[in-house]
C-alpha positions in Angstrom: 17.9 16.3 15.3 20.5 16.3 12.6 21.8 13.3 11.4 23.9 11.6 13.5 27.7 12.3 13.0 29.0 10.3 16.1 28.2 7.4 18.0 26.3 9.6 20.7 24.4 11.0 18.7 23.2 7.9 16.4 22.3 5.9 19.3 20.7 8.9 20.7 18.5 9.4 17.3 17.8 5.6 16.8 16.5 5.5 20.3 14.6 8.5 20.5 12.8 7.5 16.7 12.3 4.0 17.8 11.0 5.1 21.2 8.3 7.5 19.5 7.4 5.1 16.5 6.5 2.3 19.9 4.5 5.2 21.0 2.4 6.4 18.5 1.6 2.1 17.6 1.2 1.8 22.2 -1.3 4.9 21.5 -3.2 3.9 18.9 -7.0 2.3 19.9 -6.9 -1.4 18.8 -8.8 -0.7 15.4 -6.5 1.1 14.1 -3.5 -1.2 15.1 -5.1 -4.0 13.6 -6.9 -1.8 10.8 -6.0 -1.1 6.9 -4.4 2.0 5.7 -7.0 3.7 3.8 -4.6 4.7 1.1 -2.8 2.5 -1.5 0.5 1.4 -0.2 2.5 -1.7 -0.2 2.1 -1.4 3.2 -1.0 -2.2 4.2 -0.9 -1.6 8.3 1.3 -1.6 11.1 2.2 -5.5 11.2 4.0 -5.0 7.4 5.9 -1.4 8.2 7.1 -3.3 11.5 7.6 -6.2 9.8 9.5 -4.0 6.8 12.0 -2.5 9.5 12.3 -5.8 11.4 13.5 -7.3 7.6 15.8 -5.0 6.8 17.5 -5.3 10.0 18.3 -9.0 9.5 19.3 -7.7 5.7 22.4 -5.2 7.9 22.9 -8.2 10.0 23.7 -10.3 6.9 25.8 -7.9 5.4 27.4 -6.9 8.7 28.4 -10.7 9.6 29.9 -10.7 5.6 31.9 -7.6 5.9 33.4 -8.4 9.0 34.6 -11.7 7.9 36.2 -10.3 4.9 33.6 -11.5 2.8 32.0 -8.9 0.2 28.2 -8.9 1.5 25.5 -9.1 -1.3 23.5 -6.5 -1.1 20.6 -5.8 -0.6 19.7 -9.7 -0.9 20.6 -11.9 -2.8 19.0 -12.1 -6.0 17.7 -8.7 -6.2 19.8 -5.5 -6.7 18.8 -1.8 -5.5 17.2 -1.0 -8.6 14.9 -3.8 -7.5 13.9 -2.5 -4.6 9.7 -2.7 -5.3 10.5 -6.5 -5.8 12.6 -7.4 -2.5 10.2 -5.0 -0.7 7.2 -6.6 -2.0 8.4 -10.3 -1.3 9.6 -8.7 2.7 5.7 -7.8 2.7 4.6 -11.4 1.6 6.8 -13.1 4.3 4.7 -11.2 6.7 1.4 -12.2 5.7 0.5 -14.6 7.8 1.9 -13.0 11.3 0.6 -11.4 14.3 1.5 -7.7 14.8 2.9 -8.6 17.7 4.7 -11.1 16.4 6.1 -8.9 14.1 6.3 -6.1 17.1 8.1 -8.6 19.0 10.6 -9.5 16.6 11.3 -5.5 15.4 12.0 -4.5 19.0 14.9 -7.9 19.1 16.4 -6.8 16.3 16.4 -3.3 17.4 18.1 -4.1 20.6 20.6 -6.2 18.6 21.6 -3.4 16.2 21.8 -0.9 19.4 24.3 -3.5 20.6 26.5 -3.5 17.6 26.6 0.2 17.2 27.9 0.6 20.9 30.6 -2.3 20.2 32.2 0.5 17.9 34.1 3.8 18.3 33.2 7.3 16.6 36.2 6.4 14.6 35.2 2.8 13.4 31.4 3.9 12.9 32.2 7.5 10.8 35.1 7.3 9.3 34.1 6.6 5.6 36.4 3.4 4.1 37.3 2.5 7.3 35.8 -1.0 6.3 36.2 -2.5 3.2 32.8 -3.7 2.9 31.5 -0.4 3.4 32.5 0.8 -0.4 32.9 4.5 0.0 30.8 5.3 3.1 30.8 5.0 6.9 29.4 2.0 8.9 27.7 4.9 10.9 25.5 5.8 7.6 24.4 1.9 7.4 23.6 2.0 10.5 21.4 5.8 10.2 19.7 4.1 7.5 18.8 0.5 9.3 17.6 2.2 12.4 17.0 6.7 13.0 16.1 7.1 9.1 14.2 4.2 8.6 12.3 4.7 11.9 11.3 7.8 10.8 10.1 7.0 7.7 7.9 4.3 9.4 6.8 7.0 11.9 6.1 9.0 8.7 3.7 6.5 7.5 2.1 5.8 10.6 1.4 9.8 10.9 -0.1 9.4 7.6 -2.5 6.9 8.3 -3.6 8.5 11.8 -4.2 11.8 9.9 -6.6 9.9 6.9 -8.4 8.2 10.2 -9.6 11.3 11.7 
């Protein structure tokens, strides 16, 4: 599917690529849930890219909460800026360290349900218009919202492809 342009199709996309990501992980023999990717990565299994979504959903929440109140969010987090990326995503991966996957399954599918929430709270016209919120700099809400759930969910699906295919 293309990316989304409208609020059918985003929620349709974020669904549909969170539906198949919770698939692949339901389908997978418990070894391999619980196993190590075979292949250097910041990620090291399935716990830290669920855990890795889950995060950067609370990071759109935060920045979501900000906008809407007038306030200019920091983003991504504060002290870190997106040419620090490999640091705020490597301190996201420590912070999962020490939790179940399905803890962290648990709290990714919450968070998912929450952002599905906010998305249908808005029109086409609030969700793709670019500028329509300050906050939003010189994009749409709609693309924050591609990236936090249908582009990020396929990257993680990505990954999770990846280490099925080095497994066989």
């Amino acid at each position: 599917m293309a990316r989304p342009e409208d609020k059918e199709s985003l929620l349709a996309l974020s669904a549909e690529n969170f539906t198949k990501l919770m698939a692949m992980i339901e389908n997978m023999p418990v070894e391999m849930k619980e196993g190590s990717f075979p292949f250097n990565d910041r990620d090291k299994n399935v716990r830290d890219v669920l855990g890795h979504l889950h995060d950067w959903h609370l990071m759109f929440f935060d920045w979501y909460k900000d906008g809407m109140a007038g306030v200019k969010p920091t983003m991504p987090k504060s002290g870190y800026t997106w040419k620090t990326l490999p640091a705020l995503n490597q301190q996201i991966w420590e912070s999962y360290q020490m939790m179940s996957l399905e803890e962290s399954q648990s709290l990714l599918i919450k968070s998912h349900k929450r952002v599905m929430a906010l998305i249908e709270s808005h029109s086409d016209y609030e969700l793709f218009t670019k500028k329509y919120y300050k906050w939003t700099n010189t994009t749409s809400l709609g693309a924050y919202f591609i990236s936090a759930t249908s582009s990020h969910y396929d990257w993680a699906f990505k990954k999770l492809s990846k280490y099925q295919r080095a497994m066989r």
